[in-house]
KEKOL-740924 format. One line per field, with one value per residue (C-alpha): z, y, x; residue number from 1; residue in three letters. Coordinates in steps of 0.001 Angstrom, whole numbers. Layout:
N
Z = Z, ...
Y = Y, ...
X = X, ...
num = NUM, ...
residu = ALA, ...
END
This chain:
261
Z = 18406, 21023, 23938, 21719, 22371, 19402, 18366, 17180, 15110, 14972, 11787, 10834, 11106, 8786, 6320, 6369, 6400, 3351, 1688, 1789, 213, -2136, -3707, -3053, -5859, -8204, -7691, -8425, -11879, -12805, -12567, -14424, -17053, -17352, -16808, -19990, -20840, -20787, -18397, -14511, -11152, -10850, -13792, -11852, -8814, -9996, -11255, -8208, -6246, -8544, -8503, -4581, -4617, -6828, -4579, -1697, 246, 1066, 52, 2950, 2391, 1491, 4461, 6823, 8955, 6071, 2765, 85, -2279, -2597, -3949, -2636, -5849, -5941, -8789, -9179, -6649, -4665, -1816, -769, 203, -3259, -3609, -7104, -9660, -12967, -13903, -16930, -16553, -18894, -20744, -18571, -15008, -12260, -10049, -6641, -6184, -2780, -2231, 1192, 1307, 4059, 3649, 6658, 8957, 8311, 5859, 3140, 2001, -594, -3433, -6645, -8381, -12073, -15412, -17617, -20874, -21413, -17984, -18010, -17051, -14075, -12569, -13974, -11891, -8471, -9275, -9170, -6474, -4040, -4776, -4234, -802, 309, -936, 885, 4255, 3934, 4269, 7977, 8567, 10517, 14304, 16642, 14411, 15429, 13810, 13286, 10997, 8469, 8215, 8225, 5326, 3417, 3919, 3588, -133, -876, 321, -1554, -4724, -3209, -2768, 62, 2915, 3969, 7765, 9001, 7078, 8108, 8102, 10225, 11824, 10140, 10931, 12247, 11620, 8783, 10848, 14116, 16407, 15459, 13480, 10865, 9525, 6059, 8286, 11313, 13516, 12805, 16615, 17663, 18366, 18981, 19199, 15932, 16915, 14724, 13908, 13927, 10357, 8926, 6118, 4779, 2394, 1415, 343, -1478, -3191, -6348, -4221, -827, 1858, 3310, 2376, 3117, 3317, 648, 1913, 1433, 4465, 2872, -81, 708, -1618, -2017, -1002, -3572, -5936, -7748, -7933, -4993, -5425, -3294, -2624, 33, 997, 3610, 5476, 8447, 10656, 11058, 11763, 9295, 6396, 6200, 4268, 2357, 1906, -689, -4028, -7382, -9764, -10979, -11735, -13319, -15423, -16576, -17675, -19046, -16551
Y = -4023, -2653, -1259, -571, 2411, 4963, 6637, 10852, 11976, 15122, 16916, 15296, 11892, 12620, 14290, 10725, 8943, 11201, 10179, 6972, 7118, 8324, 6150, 3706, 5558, 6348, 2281, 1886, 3924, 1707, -1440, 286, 831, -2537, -3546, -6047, -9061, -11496, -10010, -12103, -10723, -12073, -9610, -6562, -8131, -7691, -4248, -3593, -4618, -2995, 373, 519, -533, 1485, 4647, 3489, 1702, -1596, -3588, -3313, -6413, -8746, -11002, -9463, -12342, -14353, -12863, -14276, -10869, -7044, -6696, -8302, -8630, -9879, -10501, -10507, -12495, -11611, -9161, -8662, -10173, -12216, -13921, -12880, -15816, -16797, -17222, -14139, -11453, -11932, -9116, -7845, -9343, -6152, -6895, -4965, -3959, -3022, -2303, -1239, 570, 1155, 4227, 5859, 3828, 4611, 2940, 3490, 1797, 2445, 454, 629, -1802, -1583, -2828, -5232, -4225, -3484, -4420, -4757, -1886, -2910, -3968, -149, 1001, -1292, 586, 3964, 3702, 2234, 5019, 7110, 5735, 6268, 9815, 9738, 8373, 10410, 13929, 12295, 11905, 15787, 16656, 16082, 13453, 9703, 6805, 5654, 8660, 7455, 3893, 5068, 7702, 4746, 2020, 4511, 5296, 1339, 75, 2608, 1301, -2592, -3578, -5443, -3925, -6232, -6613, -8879, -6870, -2632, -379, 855, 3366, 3833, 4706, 2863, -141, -983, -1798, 540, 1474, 2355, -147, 1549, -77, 602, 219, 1940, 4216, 7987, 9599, 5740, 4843, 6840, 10720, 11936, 13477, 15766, 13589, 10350, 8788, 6313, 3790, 3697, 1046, 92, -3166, -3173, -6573, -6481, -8942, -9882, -8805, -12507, -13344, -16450, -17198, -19647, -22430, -20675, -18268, -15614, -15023, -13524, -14076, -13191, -16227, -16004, -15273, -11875, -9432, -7050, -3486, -2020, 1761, 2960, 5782, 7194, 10153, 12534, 13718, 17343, 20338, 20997, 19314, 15738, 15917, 13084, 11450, 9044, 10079, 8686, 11776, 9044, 6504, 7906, 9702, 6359, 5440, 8904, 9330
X = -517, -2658, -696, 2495, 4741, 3763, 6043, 5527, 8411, 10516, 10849, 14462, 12950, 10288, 13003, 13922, 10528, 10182, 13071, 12597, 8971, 9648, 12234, 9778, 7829, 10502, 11230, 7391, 7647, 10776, 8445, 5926, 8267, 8171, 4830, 3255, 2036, 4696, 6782, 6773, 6556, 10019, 11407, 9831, 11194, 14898, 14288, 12872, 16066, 18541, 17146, 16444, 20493, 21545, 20333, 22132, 18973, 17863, 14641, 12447, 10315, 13654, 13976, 11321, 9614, 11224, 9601, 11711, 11678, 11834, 8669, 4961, 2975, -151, -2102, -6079, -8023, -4381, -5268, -1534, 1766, 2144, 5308, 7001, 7108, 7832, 4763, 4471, 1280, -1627, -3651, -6294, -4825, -4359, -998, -885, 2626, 3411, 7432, 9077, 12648, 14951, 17131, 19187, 17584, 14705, 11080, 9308, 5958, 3777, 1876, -78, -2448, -1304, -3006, -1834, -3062, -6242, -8503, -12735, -14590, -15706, -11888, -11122, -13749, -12811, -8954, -10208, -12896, -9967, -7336, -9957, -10950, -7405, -7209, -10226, -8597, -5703, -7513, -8844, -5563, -5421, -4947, -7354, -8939, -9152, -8187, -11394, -11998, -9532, -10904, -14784, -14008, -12002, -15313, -18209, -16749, -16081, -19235, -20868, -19780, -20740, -17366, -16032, -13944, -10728, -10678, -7919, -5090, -4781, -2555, 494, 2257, 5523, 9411, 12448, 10291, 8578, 5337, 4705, 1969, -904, -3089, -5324, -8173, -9579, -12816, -14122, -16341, -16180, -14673, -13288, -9896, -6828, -6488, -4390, -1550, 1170, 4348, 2056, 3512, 1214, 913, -2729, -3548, -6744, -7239, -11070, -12471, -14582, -16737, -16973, -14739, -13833, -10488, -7672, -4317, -2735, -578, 2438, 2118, 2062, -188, -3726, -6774, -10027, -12471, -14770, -11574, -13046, -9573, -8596, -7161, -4653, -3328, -623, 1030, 2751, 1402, 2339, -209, -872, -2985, -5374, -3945, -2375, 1176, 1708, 5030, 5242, 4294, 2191, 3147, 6309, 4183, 1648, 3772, 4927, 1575, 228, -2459
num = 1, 2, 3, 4, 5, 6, 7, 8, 9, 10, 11, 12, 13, 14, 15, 16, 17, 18, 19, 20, 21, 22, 23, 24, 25, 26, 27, 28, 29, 30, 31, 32, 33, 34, 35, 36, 37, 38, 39, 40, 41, 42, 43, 44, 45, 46, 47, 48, 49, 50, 51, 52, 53, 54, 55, 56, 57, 58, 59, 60, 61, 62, 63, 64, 65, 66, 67, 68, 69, 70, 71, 72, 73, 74, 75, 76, 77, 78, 79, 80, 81, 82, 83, 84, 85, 86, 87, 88, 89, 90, 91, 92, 93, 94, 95, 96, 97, 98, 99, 100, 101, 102, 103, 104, 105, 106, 107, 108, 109, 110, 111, 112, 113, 114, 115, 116, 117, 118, 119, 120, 121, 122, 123, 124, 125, 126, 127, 128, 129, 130, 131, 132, 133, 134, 135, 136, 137, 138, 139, 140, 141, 142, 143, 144, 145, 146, 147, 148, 149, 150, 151, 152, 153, 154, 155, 156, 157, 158, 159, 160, 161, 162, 163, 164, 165, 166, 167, 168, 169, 170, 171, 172, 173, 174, 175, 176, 177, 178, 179, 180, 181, 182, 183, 184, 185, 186, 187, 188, 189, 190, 191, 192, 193, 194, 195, 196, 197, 198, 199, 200, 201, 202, 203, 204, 205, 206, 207, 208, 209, 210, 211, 212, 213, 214, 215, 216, 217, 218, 219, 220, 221, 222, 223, 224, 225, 226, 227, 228, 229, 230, 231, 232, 233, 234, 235, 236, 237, 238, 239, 240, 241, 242, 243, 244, 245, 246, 247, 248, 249, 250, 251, 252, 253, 254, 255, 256, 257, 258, 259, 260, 261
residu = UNK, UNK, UNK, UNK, UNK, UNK, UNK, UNK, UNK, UNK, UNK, UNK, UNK, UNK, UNK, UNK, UNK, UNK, UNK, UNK, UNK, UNK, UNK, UNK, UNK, UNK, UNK, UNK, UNK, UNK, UNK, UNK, UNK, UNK, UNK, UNK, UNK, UNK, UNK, UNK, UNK, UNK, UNK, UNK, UNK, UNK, UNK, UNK, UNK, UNK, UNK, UNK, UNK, UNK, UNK, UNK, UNK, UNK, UNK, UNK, UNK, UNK, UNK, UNK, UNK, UNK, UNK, UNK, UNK, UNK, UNK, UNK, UNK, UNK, UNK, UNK, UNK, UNK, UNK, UNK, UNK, UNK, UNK, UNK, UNK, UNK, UNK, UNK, UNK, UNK, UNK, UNK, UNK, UNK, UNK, UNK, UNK, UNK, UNK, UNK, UNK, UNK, UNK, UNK, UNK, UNK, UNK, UNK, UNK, UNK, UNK, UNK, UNK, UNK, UNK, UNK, UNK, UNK, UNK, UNK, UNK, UNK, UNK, UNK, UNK, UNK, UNK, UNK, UNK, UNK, UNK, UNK, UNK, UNK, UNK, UNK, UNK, UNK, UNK, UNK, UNK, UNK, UNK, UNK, UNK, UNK, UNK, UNK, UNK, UNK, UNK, UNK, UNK, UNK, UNK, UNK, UNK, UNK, UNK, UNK, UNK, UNK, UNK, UNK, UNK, UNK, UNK, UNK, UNK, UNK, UNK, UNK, UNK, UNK, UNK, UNK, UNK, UNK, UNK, UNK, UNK, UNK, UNK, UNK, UNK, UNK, UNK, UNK, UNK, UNK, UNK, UNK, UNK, UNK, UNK, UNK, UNK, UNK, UNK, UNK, UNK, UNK, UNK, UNK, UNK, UNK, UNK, UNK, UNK, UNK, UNK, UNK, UNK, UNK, UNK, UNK, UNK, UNK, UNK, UNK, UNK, UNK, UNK, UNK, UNK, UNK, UNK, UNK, UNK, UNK, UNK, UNK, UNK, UNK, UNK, UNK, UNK, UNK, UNK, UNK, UNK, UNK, UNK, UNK, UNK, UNK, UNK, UNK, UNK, UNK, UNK, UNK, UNK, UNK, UNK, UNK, UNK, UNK, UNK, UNK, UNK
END
């Protein structure tokens, strides 16, 4: 992505942007709703779909570079980009759910690593260590900051715990596309990288590992695991740079009213 246009938007466009995200998380807190043993990916899939419909947008993921669904959900030793399936959820798995919408032309993006049942203390922990790491790397997200900033705050906090760091998969920039200038790594030097501009949208999403960082791609094309197959958490939202304090756009309160916490 080096070398791509990037692209600072006005305050209309980030209405939009805004919009957008956050049906992504109202669509988030129908899946939780549903969210059980026994239930499939595929299930949250369709309610995934309908509601995104139903409120006059598209599924962003559905068709992009091919992706067969609405919804990427990736379960356990699944980093991201899991392909929903039939296959039902089991007490104690954790299933990233990462959902993209397109509304007036403009994207949404945002995920959540839900519990199925009751989860071992030390997956809890991994969840609540990486959504704090993003909170983390969305305060750096401020004028006159680099991008660097965001990905060092994100690593410092989830190598401090002794979890692994993903590398090869990083953030975006976010807008008319669902994947835009700049790249943002969950790692980095503090003062590296681009200057932080207001209007610069980004997707942050950590993507942490219980164990080691090193991760590979399943023969399906898509699916991403962990190599020594301990689970994977995974946060996103969207977030507009500005001065002094980063505004984010997507939102969690749905969700996690859902699930009482």
């Amino acid at each position: 992505m080096g070398g791509q246009t990037i692209y600072y938007k006005t305050e209309e466009e980030i209405d939009l942007i805004r919009e957008s995200s956050l049906l992504v998380g109202k669509t988030l807190a129908e899946v939780a709703r549903a969210i059980k043993p026994g239930v499939s990916t595929l299930q949250l899939d369709k309610i995934a779909e309908i509601c995104i419909r139903d409120h006059g947008a598209e599924p962003g993921f559905l068709g992009y570079n091919g992706f067969p669904n609405s919804l990427c959900t990736s379960v356990n030793a699944q980093v991201v980009h899991g392909i929903p399936n039939d296959i039902p959820l089991q007490e104690g798995d954790i299933v990233s759910v990462d959902c993209g919408v397109k509304m007036n032309g403009y994207y949404g993006d945002s995920a959540y690593t839900f519990a199925v049942g009751e989860i071992s203390p030390e997956v809890k922990q991994l969840l609540k260590v990486t959504k704090e790491s993003l909170q983390l790397g969305l305060e750096q997200a401020i004028a006159g900051n680099r991008i660097g900033d965001i990905g060092f705050a994100i690593q410092e906090h989830a190598e401090k715990h002794g979890y692994g760091v993903v590398r090869e998969l990083v953030g975006h920039g976010l807008g008319r596309s669902l994947h835009e200038a700049p790249e943002v790594p969950n790692y980095g030097k503090r003062g590296s990288g681009i200057r932080l501009r207001e209007g610069l949208v980004l997707a942050i999403e950590p993507m942490i590992n219980l164990g080691q960082r090193n991760v590979k791609q399943l023969k399906d094309g898509w699916t991403i695991i962990t190599a020594d197959k301990l689970p994977s958490a995974h946060f996103e939202h969207d977030v507009v740079v500005r001065n002094g304090k980063a505004e984010v756009l997507s939102s969690f309160a749905m969700i996690e009213e859902v699930l009482g916490v």
